[in-house]
C-alpha positions in Angstrom: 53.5 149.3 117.4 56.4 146.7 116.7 58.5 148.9 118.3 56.4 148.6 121.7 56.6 144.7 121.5 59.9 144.6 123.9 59.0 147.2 126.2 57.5 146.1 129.5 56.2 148.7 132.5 60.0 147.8 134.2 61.4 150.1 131.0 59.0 152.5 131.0 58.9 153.0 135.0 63.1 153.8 134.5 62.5 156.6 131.9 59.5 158.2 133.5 61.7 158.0 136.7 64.6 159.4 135.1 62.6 162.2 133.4 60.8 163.2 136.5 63.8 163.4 138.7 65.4 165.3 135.6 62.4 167.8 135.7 62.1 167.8 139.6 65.7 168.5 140.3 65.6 171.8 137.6 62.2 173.1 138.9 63.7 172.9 142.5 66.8 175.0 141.3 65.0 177.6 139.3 62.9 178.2 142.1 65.4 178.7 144.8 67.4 181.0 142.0 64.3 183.0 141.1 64.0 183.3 145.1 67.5 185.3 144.9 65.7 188.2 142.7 68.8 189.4 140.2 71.8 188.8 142.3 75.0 187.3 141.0 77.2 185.5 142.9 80.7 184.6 141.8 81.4 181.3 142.9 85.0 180.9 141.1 85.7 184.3 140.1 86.1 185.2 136.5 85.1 181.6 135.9 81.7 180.5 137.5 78.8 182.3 139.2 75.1 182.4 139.3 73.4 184.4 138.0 69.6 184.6 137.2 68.6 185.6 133.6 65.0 185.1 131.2 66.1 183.7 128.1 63.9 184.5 125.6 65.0 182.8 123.1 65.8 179.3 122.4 69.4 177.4 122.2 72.4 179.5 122.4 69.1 182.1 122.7 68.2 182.1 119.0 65.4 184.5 118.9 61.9 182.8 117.4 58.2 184.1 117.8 56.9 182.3 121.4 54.2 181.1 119.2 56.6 178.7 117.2 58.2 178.2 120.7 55.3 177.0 122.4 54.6 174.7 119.3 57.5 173.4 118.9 58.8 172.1 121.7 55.8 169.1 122.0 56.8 168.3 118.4 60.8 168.0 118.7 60.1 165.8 121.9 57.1 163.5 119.8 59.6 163.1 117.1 62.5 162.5 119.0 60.9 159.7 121.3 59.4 158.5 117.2 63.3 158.4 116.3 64.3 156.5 119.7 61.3 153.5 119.2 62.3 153.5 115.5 66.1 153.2 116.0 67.2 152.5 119.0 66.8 149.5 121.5 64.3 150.2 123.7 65.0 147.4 126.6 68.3 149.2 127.3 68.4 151.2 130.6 71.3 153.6 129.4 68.6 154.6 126.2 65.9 154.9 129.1 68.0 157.1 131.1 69.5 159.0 128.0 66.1 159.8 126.9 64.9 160.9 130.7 67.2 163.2 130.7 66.6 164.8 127.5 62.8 164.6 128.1 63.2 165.9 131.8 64.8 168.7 130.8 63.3 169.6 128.0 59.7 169.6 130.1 61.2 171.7 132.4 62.1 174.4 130.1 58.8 173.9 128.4 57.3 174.8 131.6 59.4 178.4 131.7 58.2 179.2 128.1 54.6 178.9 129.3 55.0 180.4 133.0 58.0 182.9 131.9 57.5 182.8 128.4 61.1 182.5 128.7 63.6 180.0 130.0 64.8 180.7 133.4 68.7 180.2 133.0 71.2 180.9 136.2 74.6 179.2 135.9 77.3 181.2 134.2 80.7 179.5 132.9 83.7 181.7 131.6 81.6 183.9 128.7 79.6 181.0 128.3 76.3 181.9 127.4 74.1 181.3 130.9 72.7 177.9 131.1 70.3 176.0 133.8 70.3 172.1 134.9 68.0 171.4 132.0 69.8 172.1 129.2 72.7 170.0 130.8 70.6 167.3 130.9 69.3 167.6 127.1 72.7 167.6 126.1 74.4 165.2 127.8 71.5 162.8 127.0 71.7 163.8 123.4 75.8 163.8 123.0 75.6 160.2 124.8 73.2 158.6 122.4 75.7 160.2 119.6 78.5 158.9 121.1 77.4 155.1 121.9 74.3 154.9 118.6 76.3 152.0 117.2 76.2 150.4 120.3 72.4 150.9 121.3 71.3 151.0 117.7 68.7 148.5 116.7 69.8 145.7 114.5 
């Protein structure tokens, strides 16, 4: 509970903003995507199209039973946001947004795996594996709090 000392509804108010306009923003996509049935379009040919795909899997679709799916996903996130009140400083905004965006997105595709069970993927880079809004968001929250940890580390 130490951890919570510093944090005042002002902090929390930025991530849960963050997170739902993280999750909001991905929903609205995959349903306008899904709305295109199984068409692709090339946007930049050879380089970028969309095109709608279940991912059954998880990253980089690494196959696991949708049991351990549906299970895990609630665990990684309560152990993540453990990790983040443990070791990082909580009255930061950039952690706050950082941490939207990975819990945005990760809610997102958590909602796929129980209305799909799969995660509804649509944007296609080079050979890329296909990807959707979400997962950019879970990884650019997570490489940023690799990148700058020394700097919003708690002392």
């Amino acid at each position: 509970m130490l951890a919570m000392k510093n944090i005042t509804w002002r902090y929390i108010g930025v991530f849960v903003l963050v997170a739902v306009f993280t999750f909001v923003i991905d929903r609205i996509a995959k349903v306008y995507f899904i709305g295109m049935s199984n068409e692709n379009f090339e946007i930049i040919p050879n380089i970028f199209a969309i095109s709608v795909q279940e991912n059954p899997g998880i990253a980089f679709s690494i196959q696991l039973p949708y049991i351990v799916q549906i299970v895990l996903t609630p665990l990684l996130i309560i152990v993540g946001l453990k990790f983040a009140f443990d070791y990082l400083q909580m009255n930061k905004n950039f952690v706050l947004i950082t941490l939207g965006f990975v819990v945005g997105g990760a809610m997102s595709n958590y909602v796929d795996r129980i209305l799909y069970h799969a995660v509804i993927d649509y944007l296609s880079f080079w050979s890329y594996p296909v990807f959707n809004v979400a997962d950019s968001f879970i990884v650019i929250g997570i490489f940023l709090i690799a990148i700058f940890y020394g700097k919003i580390k708690r002392v």
